[in-house]
N, C-alpha and C positions, 0 to 999 in steps of 0.2 A: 672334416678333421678339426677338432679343436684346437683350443689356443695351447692347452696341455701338450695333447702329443705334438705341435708341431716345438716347443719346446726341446721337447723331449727326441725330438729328430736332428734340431738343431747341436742337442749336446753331445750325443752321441756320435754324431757325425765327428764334432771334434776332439775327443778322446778318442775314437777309434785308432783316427791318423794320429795323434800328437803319440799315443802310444807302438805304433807301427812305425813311426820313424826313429823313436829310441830303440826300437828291437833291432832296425839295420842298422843305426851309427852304431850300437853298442858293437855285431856282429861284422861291421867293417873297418873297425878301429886300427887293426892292424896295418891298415891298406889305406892309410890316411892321407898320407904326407904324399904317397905318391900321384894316387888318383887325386888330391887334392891340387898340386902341381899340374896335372893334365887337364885338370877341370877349369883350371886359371889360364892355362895357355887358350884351350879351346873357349874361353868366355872372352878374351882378349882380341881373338879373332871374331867373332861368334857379329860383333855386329854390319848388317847387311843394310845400306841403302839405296836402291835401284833408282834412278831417273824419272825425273818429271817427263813423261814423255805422252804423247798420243798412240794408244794400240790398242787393239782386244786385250788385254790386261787390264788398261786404266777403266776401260769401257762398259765392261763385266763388273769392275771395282764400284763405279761409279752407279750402276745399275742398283747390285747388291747394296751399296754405300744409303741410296738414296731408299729404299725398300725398307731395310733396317732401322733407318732411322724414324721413318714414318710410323711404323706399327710399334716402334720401341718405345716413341714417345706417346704416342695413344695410351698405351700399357703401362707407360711409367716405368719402364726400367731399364730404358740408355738404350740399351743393344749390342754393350760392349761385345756379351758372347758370340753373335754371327761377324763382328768387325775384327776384332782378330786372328779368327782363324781366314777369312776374306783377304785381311793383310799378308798373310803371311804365306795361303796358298797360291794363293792368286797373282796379286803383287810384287812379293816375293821378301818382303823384310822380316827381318831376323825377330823372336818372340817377344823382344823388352820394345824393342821399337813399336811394334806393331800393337802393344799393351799400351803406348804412350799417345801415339795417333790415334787409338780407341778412346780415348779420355777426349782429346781435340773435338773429334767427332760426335762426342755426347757432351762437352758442354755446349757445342752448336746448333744441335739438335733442342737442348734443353733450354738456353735461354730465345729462340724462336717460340718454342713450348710456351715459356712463360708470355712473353709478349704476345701469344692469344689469346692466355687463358685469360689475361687481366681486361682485358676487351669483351667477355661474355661473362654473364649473369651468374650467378648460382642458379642451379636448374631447377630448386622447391621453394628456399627461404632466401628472405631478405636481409644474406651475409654475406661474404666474400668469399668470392669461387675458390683461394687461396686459403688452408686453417693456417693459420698463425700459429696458436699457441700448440697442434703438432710440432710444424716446422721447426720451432724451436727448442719443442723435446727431442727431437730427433736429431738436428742439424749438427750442433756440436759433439754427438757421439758419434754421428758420420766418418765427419769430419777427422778426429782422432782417430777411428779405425782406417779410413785412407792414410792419414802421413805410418799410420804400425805397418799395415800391409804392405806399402813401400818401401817401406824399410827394410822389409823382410823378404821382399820381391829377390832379392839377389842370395837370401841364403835359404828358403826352401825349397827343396828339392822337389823336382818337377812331377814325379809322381805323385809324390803328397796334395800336391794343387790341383792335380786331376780327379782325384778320390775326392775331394772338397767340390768338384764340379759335379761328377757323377751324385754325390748325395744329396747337394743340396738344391741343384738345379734341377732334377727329376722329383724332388719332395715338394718345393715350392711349386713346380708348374704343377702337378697331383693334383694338391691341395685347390689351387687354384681353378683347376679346370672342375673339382667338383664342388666350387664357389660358383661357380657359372653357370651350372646345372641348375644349382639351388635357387638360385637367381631365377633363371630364364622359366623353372616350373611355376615360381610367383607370380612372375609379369604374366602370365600366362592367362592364371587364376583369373589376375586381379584386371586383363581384356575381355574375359569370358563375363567378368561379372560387370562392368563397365558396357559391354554389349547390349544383357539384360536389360541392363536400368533402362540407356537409352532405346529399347522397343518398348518398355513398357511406360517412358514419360512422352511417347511421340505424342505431336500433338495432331490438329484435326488437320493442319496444312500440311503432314508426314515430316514437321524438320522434327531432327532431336532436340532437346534440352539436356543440354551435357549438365553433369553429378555437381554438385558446388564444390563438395568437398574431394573431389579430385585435383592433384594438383600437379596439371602438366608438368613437361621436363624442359619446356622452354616458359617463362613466366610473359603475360600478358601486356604489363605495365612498359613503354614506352619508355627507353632514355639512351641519351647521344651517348654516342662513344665518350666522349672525356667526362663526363657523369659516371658510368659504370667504372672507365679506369679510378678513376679517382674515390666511388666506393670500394673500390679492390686492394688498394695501396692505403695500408695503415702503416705511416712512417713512422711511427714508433715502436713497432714490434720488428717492421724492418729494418731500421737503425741498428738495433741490439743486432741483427742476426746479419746485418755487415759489418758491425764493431766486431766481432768473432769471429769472421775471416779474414781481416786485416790484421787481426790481432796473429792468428797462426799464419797471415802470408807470412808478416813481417820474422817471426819463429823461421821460418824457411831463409830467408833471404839474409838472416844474419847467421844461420846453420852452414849457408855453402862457405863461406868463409874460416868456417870454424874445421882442424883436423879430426877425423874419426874416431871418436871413443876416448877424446878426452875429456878434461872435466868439463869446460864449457859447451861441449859434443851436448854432452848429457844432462848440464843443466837445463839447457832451451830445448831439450826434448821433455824434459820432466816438467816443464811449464806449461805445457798440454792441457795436462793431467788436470790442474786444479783450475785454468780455462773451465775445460769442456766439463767437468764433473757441478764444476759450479754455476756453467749455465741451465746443465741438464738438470741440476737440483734446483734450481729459482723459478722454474717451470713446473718442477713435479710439485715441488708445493703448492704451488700454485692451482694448482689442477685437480689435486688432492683437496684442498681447504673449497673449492667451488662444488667438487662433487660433494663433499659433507654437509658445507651450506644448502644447498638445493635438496638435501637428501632427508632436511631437518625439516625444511618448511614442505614439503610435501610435492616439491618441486620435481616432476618424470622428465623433466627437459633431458636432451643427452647434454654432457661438457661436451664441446669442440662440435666437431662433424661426427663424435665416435660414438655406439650405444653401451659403450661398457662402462664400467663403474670404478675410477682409476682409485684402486688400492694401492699399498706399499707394494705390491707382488705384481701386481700388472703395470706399476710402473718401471719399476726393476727388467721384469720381460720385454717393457719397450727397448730400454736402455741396453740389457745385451743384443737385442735382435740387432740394434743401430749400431753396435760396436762391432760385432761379428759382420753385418753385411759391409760396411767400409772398409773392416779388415779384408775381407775375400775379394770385397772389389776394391781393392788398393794391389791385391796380388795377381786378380784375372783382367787388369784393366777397365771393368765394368764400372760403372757406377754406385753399386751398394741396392739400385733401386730392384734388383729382383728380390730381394727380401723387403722392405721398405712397401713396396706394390701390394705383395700379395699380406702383408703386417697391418696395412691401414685398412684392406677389406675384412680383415680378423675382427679388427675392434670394432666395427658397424660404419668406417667410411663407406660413402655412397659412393659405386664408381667416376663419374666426374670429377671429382673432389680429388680424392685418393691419385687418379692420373696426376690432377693439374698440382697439387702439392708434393707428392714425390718427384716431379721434373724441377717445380721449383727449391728442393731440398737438394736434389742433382745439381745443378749449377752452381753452387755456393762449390758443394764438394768435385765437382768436375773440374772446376775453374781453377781452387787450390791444387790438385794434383795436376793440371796444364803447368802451372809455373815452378812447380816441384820437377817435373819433366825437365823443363826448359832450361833449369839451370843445371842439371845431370846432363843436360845435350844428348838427350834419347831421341832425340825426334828432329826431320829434317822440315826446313820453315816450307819452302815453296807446297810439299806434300799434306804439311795441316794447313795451311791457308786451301785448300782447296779444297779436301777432303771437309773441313767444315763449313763452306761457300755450303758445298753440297745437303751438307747435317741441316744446314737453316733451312733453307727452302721444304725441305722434308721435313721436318719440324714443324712448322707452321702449315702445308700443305695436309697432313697428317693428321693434325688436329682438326682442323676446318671441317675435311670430308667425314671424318669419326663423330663428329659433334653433329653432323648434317644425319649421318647413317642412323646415330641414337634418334633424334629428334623424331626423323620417319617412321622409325619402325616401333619406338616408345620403348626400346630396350636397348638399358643400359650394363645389361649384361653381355653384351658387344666386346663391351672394354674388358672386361673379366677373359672372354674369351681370347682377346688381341692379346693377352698378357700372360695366359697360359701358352700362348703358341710359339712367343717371342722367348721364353725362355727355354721350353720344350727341345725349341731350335738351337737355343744357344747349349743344351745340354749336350747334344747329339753331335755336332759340328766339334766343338768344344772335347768332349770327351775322346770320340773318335780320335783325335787328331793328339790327344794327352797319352794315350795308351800306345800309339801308335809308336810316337817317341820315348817312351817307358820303356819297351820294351827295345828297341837302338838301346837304349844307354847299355839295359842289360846284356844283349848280344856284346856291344864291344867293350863290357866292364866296367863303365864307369861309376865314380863315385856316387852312390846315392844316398846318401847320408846330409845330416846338416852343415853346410860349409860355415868357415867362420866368419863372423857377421864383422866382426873391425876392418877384416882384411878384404871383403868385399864390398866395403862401402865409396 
């Protein structure tokens, strides 16, 4: 699937819904005030938080908890979708809750994620297993799509979010799984012909002489731990891209103070805007003016990790994919990275890369949406302290054996597949469980239309 149609799935997808929910507020309008009223009493009640306790609940939890987060973070895309429907069937917390302690859980997952990957190589070249100047085309429109999503978590209506799960999470995982295909027929090729060589350079003692110009997925070269980290940690690309979430925590933590929908409601929401727009344009410049310089001197290098050729248009598609996956994962709890995942193997990221930089784009935007929680008091402390005990270990354990699995078998289309699977799952669990309640609302009447956003914030 191209970078077009998936485009082209992505838009769709959201005009479908934005147009189907105006069909039912228009068509429920008359029935506003009251189902609105019921909607409020029952959101009032609505939230559930069961006991820190020891039982086959927490223990299945903890199972599931530890499972998801290993292959989510392989794959680079949280896990949000199997953690809260896990939260919520299993455990038994109410849907915002449970969307809230899904965030806890992938920024746990994800900053373990990080503190491996910066400890191992890049698998071909001599760069850091971490892209940068991705991360921070991408980070900041995360970023803004998580605090929109949030915001808007309390007035779309619950069917609508479901429809957004069913399209988008069965197109990306698609896509993806036939990224992995494509993948896994190469590596294929390219041991069949690696085979060759070595029978035909055996020498008279039968060893081989491996190809020169093959280039393993583990590199040869010898260096300590605090050598590789410290190739991997460029503090000045990472500065900016903590200057930018300090800059929107602090947006948050002078917002709880401020009353809903007034004017300064709305100014520090409107200072996002020229943030995130203006980091993501200091970058696409940036990106733009390299690929044109290299493209003048005759230079085929790719920019970044990516093999694409970043036009005004292909940076543009970075930037809504990044705004749309933050929004959706700001309203499913997720992290944004099942878009994000299956985006950076679009543009020609190598799997390894692609994981270990959408985890590390994850946590910046995980982290923000934990403290955005925390002061809405969505989530109870003793059950994300624990519930992310659990994310790290998986996390870092996840990575280890995935990076062990590629190295053996020389296929890096592992990761492609752990990333089709993880979303696949989260489609299924996810949607089942949206439709299921779709339809409740409908049996007992209730408002499904857009509620109003001042009054439910």
């Amino acid at each position: 699937m191209s970078t077009k149609l998936l485009l082209a799935c992505l838009l769709l997808c959201s005009f479908t819904a934005i147009f189907s929910v105006v069909c039912i507020t228009l068509f429920q309008q008359q029935q506003l005030k009251f189902f609105s009223s019921l909607n409020s009493t029952f959101s009032n009640n609505l939230q559930v938080w069961p006991k820190l306790e020891i039982g086959w609940r927490m223990a299945v939890a903890t199972i599931i908890g530890f499972l998801g987060s290993a292959f989510g973070t392989v794959g680079g895309v949280g896990g949000g979708g199997i953690f809260v429907p896990m939260l919520t069937l299993i455990v038994g917390f109410d849907t915002k809750s449970a969307a809230a302690l899904s965030k806890c859980m992938i920024m746990g997952a994800s900053g373990a994620s990080v503190w491996y990957n910066i400890r191992v190589e890049h698998p071909t070249k001599e760069v850091p297993i971490l892209d940068y100047d991705l991360a921070l085309l991408f980070q900041p429109m995360l970023m803004l799509g998580i605090n929109l999503g949030i915001a808007f978590s309390v007035v779309f209506p619950y069917w609508l979010i479901t429809i957004l799960i069913i399209f988008l999470y069965l197109g990306t995982s698609s896509w993806s799984f036939c990224k992995g295909i494509v993948m896994w027929k190469n590596e294929t090729i390219l041991k069949n012909e690696l085979e060759k060589q070595q029978e035909t350079l055996a020498n008279s003692r039968g060893e081989f002489i491996i190809d020169a110009n093959y280039e393993p997925l583990n590199p040869t070269a010898e260096k300590s731990t605090i050598d590789i980290i410290r190739f991997n940690l460029n503090w000045k690309r990472l500065l900016l891209l903590v200057i930018v979430w300090v800059i929107f925590v602090l947006l948050q933590i002078l917002e709880k103070d401020v009353a809903a929908c007034s004017t300064w409601y709305w100014v520090l929401n409107l200072i996002q805007f020229p943030v995130a727009f203006g980091v993501f344009g200091y970058e696409a410049i940036k990106l733009y003016e390299e690929g044109k310089k290299r493209k003048i001197r005759g230079n085929t290098e790719s920019v970044c990790g990516a093999s694409i050729e970043f036009t005004p248009m292909t940076i543009s598609f970075c930037g809504l994919c990044g705004l749309i996956g933050g929004t959706v994962g700001g309203l499913l709890g997720s992290g944004g990275g099942f878009i994000l995942g299956p985006l950076l193997l679009e543009i020609g990221v190598i799997p390894q890369v692609a994981s270990a930089t959408a985890t590390f784009v994850m946590l910046f935007s995980s982290s923000l949406s934990v403290l955005e929680f925390y002061f809405l008091r969505r989530f109870p402390i003793p059950h994300a302290l624990y519930l992310m005990s659990i994310s790290l270990l998986a996390g870092f354990w996840g990575q280890y054996f995935a990076r062990k699995l590629v190295a053996f078998l020389k296929r890096a289309s592992i990761i492609v597949f752990i990333l089709s699977a993880v979303i696949f799952a989260s489609a299924l669990t996810m949607g089942v469980i949206g439709i299921e309640k779709s339809i409740q609302m409908i049996n007992n009447h209730e408002f499904m239309g857009f509620l109003d956003f001042c009054a439910n914030q």
